[in-house]
VOMILUM-604976 format. One record per residue (C-alpha): residue number from 0; residue in one letter; y, z, x. Coordinates in steps of 0.1 Angstrom, whole numbers. Last residue first. Layout:
BEGIN
+-----+-----+-------+-------+-------+
:   n : res :    py :    pz :    px :
+-----+-----+-------+-------+-------+
: NUM :   A :     Y :     Z :     X :
...
+-----+-----+-------+-------+-------+
//
This chain:
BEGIN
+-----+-----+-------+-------+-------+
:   n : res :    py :    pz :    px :
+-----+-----+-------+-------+-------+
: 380 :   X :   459 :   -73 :  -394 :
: 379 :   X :   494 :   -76 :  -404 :
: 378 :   X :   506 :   -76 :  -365 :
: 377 :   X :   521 :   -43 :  -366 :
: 376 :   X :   486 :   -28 :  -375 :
: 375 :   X :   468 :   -49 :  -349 :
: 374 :   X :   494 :   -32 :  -325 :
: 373 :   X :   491 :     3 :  -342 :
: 372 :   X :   457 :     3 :  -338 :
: 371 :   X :   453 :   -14 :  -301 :
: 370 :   X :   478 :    16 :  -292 :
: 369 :   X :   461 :    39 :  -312 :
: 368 :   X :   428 :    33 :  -294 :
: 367 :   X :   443 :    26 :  -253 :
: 366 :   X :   460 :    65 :  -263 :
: 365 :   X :   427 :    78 :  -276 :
: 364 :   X :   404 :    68 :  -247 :
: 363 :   X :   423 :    86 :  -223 :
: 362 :   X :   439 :    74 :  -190 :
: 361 :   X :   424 :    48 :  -163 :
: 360 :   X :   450 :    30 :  -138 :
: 359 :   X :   451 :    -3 :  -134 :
: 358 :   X :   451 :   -12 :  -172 :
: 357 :   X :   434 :   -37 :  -195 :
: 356 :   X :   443 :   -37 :  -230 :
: 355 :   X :   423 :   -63 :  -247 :
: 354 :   X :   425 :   -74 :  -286 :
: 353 :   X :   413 :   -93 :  -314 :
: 352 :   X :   418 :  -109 :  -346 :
: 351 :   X :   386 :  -136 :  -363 :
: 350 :   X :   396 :  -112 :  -398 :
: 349 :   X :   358 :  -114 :  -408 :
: 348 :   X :   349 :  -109 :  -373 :
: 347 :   X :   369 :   -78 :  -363 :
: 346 :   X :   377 :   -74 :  -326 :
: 345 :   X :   379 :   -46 :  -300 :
: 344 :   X :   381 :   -42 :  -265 :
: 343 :   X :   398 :   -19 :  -241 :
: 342 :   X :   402 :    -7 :  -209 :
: 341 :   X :   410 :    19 :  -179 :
: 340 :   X :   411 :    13 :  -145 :
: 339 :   X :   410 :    32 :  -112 :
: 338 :   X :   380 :    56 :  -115 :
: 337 :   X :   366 :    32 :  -135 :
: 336 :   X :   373 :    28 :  -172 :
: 335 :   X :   355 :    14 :  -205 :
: 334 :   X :   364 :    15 :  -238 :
: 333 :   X :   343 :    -9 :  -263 :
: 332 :   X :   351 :   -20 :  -301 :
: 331 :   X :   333 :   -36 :  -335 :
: 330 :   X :   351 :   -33 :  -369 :
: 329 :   X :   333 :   -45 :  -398 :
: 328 :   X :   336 :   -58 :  -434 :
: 327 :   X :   313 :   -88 :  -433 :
: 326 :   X :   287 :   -69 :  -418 :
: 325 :   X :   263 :   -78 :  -392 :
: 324 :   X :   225 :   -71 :  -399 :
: 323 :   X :   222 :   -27 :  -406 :
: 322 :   X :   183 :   -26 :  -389 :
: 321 :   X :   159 :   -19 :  -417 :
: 320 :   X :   157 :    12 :  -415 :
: 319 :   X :   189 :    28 :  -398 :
: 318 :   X :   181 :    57 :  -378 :
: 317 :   X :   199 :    86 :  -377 :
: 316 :   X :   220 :   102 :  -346 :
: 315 :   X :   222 :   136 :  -333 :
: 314 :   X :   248 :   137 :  -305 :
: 313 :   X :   239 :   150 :  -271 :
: 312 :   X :   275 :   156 :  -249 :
: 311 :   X :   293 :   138 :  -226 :
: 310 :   X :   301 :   108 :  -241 :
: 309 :   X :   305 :   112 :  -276 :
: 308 :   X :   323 :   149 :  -269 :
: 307 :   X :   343 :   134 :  -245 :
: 306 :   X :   358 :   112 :  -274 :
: 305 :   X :   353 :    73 :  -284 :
: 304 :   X :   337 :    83 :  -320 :
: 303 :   X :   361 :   106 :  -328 :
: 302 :   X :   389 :    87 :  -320 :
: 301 :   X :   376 :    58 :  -342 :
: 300 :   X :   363 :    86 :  -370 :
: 299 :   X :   403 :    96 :  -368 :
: 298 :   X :   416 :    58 :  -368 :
: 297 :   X :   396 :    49 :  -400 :
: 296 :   X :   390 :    14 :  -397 :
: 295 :   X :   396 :   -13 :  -421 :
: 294 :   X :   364 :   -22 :  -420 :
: 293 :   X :   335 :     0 :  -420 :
: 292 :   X :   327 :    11 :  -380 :
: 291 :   X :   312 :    -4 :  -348 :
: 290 :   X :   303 :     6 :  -317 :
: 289 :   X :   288 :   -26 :  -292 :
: 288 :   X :   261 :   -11 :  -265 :
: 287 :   X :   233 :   -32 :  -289 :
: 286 :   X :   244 :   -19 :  -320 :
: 285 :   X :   255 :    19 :  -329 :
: 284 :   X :   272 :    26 :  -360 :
: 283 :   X :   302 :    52 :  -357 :
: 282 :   X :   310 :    77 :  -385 :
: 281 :   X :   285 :   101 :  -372 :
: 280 :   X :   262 :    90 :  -350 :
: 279 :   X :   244 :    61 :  -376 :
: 278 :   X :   218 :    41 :  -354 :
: 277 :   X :   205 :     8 :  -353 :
: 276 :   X :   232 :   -14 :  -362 :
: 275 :   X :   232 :   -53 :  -356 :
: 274 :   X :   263 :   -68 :  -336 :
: 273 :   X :   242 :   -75 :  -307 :
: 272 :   X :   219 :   -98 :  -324 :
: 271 :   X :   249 :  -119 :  -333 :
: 270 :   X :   258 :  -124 :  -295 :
: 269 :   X :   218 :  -135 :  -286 :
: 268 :   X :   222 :  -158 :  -316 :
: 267 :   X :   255 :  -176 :  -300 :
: 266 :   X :   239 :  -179 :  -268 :
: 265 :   X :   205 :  -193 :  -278 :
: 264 :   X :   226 :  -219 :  -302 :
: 263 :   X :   244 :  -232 :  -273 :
: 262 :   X :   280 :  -222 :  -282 :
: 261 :   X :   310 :  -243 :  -300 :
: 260 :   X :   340 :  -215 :  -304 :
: 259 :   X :   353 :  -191 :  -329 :
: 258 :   X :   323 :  -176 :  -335 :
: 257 :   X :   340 :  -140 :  -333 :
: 256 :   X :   319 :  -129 :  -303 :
: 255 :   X :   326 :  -164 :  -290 :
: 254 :   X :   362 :  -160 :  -298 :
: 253 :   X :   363 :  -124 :  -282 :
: 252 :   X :   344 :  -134 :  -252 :
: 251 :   X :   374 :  -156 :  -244 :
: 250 :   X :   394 :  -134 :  -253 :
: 249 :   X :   378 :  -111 :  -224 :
: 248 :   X :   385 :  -142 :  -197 :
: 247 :   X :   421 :  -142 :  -210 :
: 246 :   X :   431 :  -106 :  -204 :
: 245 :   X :   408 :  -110 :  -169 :
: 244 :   X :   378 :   -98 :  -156 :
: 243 :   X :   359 :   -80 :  -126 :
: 242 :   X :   330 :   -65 :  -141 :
: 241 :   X :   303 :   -38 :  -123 :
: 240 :   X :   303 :   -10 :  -153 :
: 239 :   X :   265 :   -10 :  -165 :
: 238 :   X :   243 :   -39 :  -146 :
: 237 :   X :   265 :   -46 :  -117 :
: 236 :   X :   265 :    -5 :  -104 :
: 235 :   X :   226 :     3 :  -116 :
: 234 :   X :   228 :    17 :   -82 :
: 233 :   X :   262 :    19 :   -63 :
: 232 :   X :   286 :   -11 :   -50 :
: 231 :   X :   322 :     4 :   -47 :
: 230 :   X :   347 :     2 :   -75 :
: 229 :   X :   386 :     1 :   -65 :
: 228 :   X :   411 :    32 :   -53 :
: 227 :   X :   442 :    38 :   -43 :
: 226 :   X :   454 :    78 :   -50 :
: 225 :   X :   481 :    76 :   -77 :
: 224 :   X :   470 :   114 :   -81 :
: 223 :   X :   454 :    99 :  -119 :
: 222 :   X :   436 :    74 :   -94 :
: 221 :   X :   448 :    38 :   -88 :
: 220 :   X :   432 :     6 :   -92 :
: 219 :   X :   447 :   -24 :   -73 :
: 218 :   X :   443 :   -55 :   -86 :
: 217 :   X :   423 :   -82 :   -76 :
: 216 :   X :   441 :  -119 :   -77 :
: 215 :   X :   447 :  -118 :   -42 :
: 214 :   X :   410 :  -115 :   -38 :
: 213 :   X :   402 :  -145 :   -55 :
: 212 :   X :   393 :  -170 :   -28 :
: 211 :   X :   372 :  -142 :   -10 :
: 210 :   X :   352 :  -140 :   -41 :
: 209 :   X :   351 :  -108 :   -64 :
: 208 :   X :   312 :  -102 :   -65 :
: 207 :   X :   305 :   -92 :  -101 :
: 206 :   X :   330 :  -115 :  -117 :
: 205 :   X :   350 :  -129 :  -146 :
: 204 :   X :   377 :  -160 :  -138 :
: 203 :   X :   357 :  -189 :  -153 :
: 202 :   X :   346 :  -170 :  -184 :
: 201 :   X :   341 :  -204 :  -204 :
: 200 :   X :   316 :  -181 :  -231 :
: 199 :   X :   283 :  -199 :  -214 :
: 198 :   X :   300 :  -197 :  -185 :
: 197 :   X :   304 :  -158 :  -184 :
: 196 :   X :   268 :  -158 :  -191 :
: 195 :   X :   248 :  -183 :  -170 :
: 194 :   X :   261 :  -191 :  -134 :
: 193 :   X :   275 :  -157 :  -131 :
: 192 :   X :   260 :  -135 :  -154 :
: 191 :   X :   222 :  -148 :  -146 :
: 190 :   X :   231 :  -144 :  -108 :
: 189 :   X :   244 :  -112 :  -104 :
: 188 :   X :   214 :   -97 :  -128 :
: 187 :   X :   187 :  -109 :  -101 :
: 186 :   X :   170 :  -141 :  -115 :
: 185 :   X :   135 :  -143 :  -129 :
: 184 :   X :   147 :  -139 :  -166 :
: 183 :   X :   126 :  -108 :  -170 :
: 182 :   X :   134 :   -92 :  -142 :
: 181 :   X :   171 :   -99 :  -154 :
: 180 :   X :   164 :   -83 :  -183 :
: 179 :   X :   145 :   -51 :  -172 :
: 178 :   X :   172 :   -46 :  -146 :
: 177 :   X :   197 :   -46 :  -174 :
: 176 :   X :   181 :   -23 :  -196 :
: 175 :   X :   177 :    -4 :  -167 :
: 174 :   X :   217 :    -2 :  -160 :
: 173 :   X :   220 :     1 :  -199 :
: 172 :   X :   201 :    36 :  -199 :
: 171 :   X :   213 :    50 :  -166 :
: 170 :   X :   246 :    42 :  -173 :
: 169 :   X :   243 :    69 :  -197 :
: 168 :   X :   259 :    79 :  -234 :
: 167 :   X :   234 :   106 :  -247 :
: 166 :   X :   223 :    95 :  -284 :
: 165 :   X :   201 :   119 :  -301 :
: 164 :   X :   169 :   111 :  -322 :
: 163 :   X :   154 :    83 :  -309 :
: 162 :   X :   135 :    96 :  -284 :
: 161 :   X :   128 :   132 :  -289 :
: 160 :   X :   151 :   154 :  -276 :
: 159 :   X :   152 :   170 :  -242 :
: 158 :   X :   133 :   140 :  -222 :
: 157 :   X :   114 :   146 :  -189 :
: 156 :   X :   127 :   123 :  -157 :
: 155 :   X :   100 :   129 :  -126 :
: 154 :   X :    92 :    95 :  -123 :
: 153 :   X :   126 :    82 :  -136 :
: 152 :   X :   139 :   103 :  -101 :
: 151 :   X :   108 :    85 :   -77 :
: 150 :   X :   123 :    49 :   -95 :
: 149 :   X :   157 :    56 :   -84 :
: 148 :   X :   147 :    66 :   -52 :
: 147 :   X :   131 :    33 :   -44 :
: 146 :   X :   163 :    14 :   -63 :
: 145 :   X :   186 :    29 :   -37 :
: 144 :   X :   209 :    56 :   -35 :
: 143 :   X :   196 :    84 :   -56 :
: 142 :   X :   213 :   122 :   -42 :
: 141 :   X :   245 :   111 :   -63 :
: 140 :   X :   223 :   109 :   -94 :
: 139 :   X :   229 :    84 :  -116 :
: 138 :   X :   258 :    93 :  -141 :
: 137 :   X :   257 :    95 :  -180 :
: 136 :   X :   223 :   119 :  -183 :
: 135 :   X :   195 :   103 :  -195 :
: 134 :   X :   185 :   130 :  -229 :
: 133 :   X :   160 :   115 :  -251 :
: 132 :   X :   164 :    75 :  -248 :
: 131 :   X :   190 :    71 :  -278 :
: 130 :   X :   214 :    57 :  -254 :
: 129 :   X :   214 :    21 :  -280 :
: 128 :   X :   202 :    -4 :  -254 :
: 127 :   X :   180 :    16 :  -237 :
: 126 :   X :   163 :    29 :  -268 :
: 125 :   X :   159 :    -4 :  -278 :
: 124 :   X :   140 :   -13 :  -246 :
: 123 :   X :   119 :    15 :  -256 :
: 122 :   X :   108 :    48 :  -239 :
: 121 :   X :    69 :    50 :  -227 :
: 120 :   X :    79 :    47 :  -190 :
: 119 :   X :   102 :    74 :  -195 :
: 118 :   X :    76 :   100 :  -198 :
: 117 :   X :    52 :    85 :  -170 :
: 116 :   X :    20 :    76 :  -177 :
: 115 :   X :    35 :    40 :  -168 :
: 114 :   X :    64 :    41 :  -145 :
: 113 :   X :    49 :    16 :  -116 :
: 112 :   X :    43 :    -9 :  -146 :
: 111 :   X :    81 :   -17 :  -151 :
: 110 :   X :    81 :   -43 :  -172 :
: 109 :   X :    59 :   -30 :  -200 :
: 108 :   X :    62 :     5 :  -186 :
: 107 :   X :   100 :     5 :  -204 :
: 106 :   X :    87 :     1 :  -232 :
: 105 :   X :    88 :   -28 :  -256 :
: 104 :   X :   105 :   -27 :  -291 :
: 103 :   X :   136 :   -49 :  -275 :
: 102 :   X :   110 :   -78 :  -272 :
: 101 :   X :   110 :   -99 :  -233 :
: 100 :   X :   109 :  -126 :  -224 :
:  99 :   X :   113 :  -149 :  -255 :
:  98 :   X :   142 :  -169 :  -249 :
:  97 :   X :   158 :  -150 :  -276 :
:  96 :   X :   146 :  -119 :  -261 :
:  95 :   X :   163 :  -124 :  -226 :
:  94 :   X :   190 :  -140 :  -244 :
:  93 :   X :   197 :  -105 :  -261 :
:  92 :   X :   191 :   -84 :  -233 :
:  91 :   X :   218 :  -108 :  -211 :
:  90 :   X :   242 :   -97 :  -242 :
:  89 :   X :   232 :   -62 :  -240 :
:  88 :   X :   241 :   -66 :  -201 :
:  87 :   X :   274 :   -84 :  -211 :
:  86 :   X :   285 :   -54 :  -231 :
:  85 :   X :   273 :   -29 :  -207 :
:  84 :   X :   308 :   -45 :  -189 :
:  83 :   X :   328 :   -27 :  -210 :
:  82 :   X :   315 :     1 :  -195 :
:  81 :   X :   341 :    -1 :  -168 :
:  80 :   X :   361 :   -31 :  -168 :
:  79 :   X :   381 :   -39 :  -138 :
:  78 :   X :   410 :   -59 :  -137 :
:  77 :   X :   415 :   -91 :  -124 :
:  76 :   X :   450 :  -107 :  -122 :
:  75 :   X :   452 :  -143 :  -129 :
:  74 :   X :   475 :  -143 :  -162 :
:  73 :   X :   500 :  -120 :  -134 :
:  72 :   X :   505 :   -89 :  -131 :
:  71 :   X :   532 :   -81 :  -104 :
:  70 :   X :   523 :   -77 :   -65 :
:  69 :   X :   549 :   -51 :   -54 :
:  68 :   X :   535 :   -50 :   -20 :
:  67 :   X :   517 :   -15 :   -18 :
:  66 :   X :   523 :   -13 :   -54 :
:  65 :   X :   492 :   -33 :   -64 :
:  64 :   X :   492 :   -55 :   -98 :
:  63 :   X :   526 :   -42 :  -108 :
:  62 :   X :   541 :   -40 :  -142 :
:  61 :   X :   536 :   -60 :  -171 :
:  60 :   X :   514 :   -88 :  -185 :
:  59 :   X :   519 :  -102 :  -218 :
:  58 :   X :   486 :  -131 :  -228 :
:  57 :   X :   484 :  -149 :  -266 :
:  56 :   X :   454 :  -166 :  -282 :
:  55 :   X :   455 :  -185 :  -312 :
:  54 :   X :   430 :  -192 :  -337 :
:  53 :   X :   451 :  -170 :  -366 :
:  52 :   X :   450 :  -138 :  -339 :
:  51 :   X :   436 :  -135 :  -304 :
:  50 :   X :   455 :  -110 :  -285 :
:  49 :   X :   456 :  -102 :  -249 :
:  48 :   X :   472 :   -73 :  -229 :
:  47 :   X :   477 :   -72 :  -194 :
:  46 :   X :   487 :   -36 :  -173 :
:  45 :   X :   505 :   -31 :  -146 :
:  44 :   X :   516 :     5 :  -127 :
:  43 :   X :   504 :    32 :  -153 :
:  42 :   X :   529 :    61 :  -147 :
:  41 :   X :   511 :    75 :  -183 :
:  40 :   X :   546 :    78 :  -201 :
:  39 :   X :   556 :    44 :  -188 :
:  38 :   X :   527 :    27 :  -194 :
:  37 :   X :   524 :    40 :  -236 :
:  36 :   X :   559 :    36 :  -237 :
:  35 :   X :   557 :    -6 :  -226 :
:  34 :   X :   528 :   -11 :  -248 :
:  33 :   X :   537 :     0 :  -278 :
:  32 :   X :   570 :   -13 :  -283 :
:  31 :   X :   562 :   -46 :  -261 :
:  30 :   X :   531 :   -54 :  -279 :
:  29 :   X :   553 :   -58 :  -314 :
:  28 :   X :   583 :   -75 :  -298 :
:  27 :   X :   554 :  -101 :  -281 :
:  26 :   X :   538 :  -111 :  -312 :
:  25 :   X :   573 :  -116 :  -328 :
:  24 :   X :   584 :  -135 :  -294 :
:  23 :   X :   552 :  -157 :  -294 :
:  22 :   X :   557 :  -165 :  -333 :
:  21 :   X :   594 :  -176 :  -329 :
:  20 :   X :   579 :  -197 :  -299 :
:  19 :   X :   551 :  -212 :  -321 :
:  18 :   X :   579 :  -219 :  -353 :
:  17 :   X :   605 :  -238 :  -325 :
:  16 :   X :   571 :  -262 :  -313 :
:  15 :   X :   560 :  -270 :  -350 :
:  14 :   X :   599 :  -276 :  -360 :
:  13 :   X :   598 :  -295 :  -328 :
:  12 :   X :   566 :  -314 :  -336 :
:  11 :   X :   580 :  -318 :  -371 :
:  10 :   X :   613 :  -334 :  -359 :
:   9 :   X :   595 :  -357 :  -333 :
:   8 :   X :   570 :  -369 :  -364 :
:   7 :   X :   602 :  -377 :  -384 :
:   6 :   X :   619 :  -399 :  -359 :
:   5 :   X :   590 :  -415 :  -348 :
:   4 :   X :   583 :  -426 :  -387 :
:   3 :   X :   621 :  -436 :  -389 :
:   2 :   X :   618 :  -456 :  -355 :
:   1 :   X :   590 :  -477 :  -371 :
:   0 :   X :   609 :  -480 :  -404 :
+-----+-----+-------+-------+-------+
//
């Protein structure tokens, strides 16, 4: 009887075993076609792609981490983020307030008392958080190169709209927002993601400062001329696009983002908080740096809502009184690109299914969107 019992648990672990592996190749015949196109037709050199999908997370990696050696991708390879990493700054935002430091209806002046009786001294923490300050335009000023000059430009800053009332996608915004925090917290921004956030999540491969240990594992980003290229250090840098991450590392964020994992109670409120929708801009709710849309997704308000007119241009937005709390039915997503990267986030809560396309080379928003779309969409999801 006792070697019956054995018998029968070794045939259901390898029925378990044999129905996992069929499930890894189904999972990995739908991100092969449209992944492998999609890198081919954009001379993309490697790229790594993570889904999380029935409490499982799954990793494909293709192509070339650096071409210079014919480095392949790898589960170790570290990609930067872009503007994904704003996400970790509303995060640190969030905490900040949780911990009660600081309120997102504070101004700016509050914590930064050398810009009161200024214009953008009287703009909100909110405002930072949602680029509904008046008019901040996306870049910092290439004539600004330290925090000194920084604060003589927000000095000087005068709004075009009223705060509030358009949203102008800027580094500016979340990079202050971030500086705010992290004053806040007593710790310089570096610091409170790296010994706080990304281990709060189990983000053991995410950085601001690649280490000299890891530098094998950081790719190389290459411009649309295949030009090399990899972030330098500029103002506001760490605080709006400064992430060095991994496929896995971002699922990671996914299942905390989804509650799919045990978190500190401050940590998993100060991720909630950042689902909740401020501002309608069209089809797109704005949160706390997160975009989010009615579930399932429309892919043209999606494109919409992720094109050069979002980011480069003033959109009029609308205010949502009280504050839209997390919906059930929602879809929440993030691009983000460097000169040398481009990448992609999205999840839906109620579904707990996610994604990440991360790239070492950055090309459009729309292609990384239907990609992820028709992926999910493959998937059943």
């Amino acid at each position: 009887m006792k070697f019956l019992s054995t018998s029968i648990f070794f045939c259901a672990a390898m029925l378990s075993l044999n129905t996992m592996s069929a499930q890894v190749d189904d999972i990995k015949s739908v991100v092969d076609a449209a992944v492998l196109p999609l890198k081919d037709s954009n001379a993309i050199p490697g790229m790594a792609v993570g889904i999380y999908v029935n409490g499982q997370q799954y990793i494909f990696n293709y192509g070339l981490a650096s071409k210079v050696d014919n480095t392949p991708v790898t589960d170790t390879t570290l990609f930067e983020i872009g503007s994904i990493s704003k996400t970790f700054t509303a995060t640190m935002a969030s905490l900040a307030q949780e911990r009660g430091k600081l309120k997102l209806n504070d101004k700016v002046a509050d914590h930064l008392p050398s810009l009161k009786g200024h214009s953008f001294g009287s703009t909100s923490l909110l405002s930072l958080a949602t680029h509904t300050t008046g008019g901040l335009p996306l870049q910092v000023p290439e004539t600004v190169k330290n925090d000194e000059q920084l604060m003589s430009y927000l000095k000087n800053w005068k709004p075009a709209h009223a705060q509030g009332t358009y949203r102008t996608y800027s580094n500016i915004s979340i990079g202050l927002l971030g500086v705010i925090a992290a004053q806040s917290l007593q710790q310089p921004a570096a610091n409170i993601m790296q010994e706080q956030i990304f281990p709060a999540f189990g983000m053991n491969s995410s950085y601001l400062v690649v280490p000299d240990n890891k530098r094998a594992d950081y790719a190389q980003g290459y411009k649309k001329d295949d030009t090399p290229v990899r972030l330098r250090d500029d103002v506001l840098s760490i605080e709006a696009y400064g992430v060095r991450t991994t496929a896995s590392d971002l699922l990671q964020f996914i299942k905390a983002n989804l509650r799919d994992m045990p978190l500190a109670p401050e940590f998993a409120q100060a991720l909630k908080n950042t689902h909740t929708g401020y501002f309608k801009a069209g089809g797109m709710t704005q949160s706390l740096i997160w975009e989010l849309y009615p579930y399932p997704a429309d892919l043209a308000a999606l494109l919409e809502g992720s094109s050069d007119r979002m980011v480069f241009e003033a959109t009029p937005v609308q205010k949502i009184t009280p504050p839209m709390t997390p919906a059930a039915n929602v879809f929440i997503h993030k691009t983000g690109a460097t000169s040398g990267f481009g990448a992609y986030i999205a999840f839906v809560p109620h579904k707990k299914i996610g994604i990440v396309i991360l790239a070492n080379k950055s090309y459009p928003n729309k292609l990384r969107i239907e990609t992820a779309q028709k992926i999910l969409g493959l998937l059943g999801t």
